[in-house]
C-alpha positions in Angstrom: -21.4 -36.4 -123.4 -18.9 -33.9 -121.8 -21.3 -31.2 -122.0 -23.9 -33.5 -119.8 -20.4 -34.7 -117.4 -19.5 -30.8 -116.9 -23.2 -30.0 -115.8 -24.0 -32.8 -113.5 -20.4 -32.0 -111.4 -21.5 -28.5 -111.2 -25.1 -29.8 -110.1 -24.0 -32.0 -107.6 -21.3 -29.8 -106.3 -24.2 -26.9 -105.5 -26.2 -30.0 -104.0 -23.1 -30.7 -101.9 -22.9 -27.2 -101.3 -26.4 -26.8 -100.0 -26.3 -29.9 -97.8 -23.0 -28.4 -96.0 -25.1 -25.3 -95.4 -27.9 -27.2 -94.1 -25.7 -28.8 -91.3 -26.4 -27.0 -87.9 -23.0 -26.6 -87.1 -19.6 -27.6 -89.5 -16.2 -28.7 -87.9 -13.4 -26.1 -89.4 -11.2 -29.3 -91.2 -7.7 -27.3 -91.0 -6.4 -24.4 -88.2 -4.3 -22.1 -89.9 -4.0 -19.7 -86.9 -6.2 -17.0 -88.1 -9.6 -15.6 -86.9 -11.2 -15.2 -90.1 -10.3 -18.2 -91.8 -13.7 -19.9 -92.8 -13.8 -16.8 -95.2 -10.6 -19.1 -96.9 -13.2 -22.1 -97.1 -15.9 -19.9 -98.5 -13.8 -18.6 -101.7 -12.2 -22.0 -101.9 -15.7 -23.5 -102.2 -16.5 -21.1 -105.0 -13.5 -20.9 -106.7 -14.2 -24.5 -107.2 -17.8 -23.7 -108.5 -16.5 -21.0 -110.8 -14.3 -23.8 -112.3 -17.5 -25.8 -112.8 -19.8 -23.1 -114.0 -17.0 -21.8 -116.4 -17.0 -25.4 -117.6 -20.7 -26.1 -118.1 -21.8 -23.0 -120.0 -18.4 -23.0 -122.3 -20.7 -25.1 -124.9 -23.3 -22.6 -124.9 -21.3 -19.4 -125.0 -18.9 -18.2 -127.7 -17.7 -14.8 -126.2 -15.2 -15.1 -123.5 -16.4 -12.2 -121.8 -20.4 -13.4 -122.0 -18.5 -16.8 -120.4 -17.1 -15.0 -117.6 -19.9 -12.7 -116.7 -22.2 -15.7 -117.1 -20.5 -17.9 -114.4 -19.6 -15.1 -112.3 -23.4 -14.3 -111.8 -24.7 -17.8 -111.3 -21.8 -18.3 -108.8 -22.5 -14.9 -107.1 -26.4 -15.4 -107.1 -25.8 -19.0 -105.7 -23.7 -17.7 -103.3 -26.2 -15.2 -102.0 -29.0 -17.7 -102.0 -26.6 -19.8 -99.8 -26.8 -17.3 -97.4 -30.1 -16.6 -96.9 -30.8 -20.5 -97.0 -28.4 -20.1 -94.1 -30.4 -17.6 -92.0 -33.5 -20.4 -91.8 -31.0 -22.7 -90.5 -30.5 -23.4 -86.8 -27.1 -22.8 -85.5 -26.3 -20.7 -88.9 -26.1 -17.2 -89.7 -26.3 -15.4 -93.0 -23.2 -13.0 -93.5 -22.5 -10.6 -96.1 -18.7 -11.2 -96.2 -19.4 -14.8 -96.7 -21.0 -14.1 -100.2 -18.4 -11.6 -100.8 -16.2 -13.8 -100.0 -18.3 -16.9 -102.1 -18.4 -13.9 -105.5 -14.3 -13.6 -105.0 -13.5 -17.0 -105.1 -15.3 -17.4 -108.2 -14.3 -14.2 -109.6 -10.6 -15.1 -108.9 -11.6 -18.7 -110.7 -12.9 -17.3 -113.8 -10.4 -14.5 -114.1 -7.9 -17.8 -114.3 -9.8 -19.2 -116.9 -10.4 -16.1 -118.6 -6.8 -15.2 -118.9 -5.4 -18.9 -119.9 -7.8 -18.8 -122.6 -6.7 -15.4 -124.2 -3.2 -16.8 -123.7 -3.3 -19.8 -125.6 -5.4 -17.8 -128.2 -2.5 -15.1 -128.1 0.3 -18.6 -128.8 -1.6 -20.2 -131.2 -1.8 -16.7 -133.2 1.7 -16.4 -132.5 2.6 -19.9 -134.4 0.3 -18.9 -137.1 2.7 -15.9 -138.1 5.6 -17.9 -137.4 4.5 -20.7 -140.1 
């Protein structure tokens, strides 16, 4: 049942995704002073989809690494596909730095993930010895 909850957020999250980019023009929801901020909203975004993707292939994929790579791609192909889904928009451009920015976010994500998994496999080993 998780494993159908997991996919469906990270399913409806790209939908949510792809309607946002199909909106002519999007309101910035928060200033924080600087020119290039909507790059902020892009890895935000992504970072949340790496959480999601990291999260709906975990059943499928042993490896931590294969994990990793796994939702790094289908974040970073998403993102990419975004983009040129932007460029037939009106009002919208396609950017590079937007999907660079889109791939960091849910590199940055999975990295998190990555590393609190080798953590708490690193503690439980540690308690093992200590037993």
């Amino acid at each position: 049942m998780i494993k159908i909850i997991d996919f469906s957020l990270l399913l409806f999250y790209c939908l949510f995704i792809y309607w946002l980019s199909d909106q002519s023009s999007l309101k910035n929801p928060f200033d924080f002073g600087f020119e290039f901020q909507d790059k902020l909203y892009h890895a935000g975004a992504y970072f949340i989809m790496g959480l999601l993707a990291w999260r709906s292939f975990k059943p499928w994929l042993s490896s931590p690494i294969l994990l990793a790579l796994v939702s790094i791609i289908f974040c970073s192909i998403y993102g990419l596909s975004d983009e040129w889904h932007q460029s037939f928009v009106v009002g919208r451009e396609s950017d590079i730095v937007d999907w660079m920015a889109d791939s960091g976010g849910a590199g940055l994500a999975v990295f998190f993930q990555f590393k609190s998994k080798l953590a708490l496999k690193y503690r439980m080993k540690l308690t093992e010895t200590q037993s």
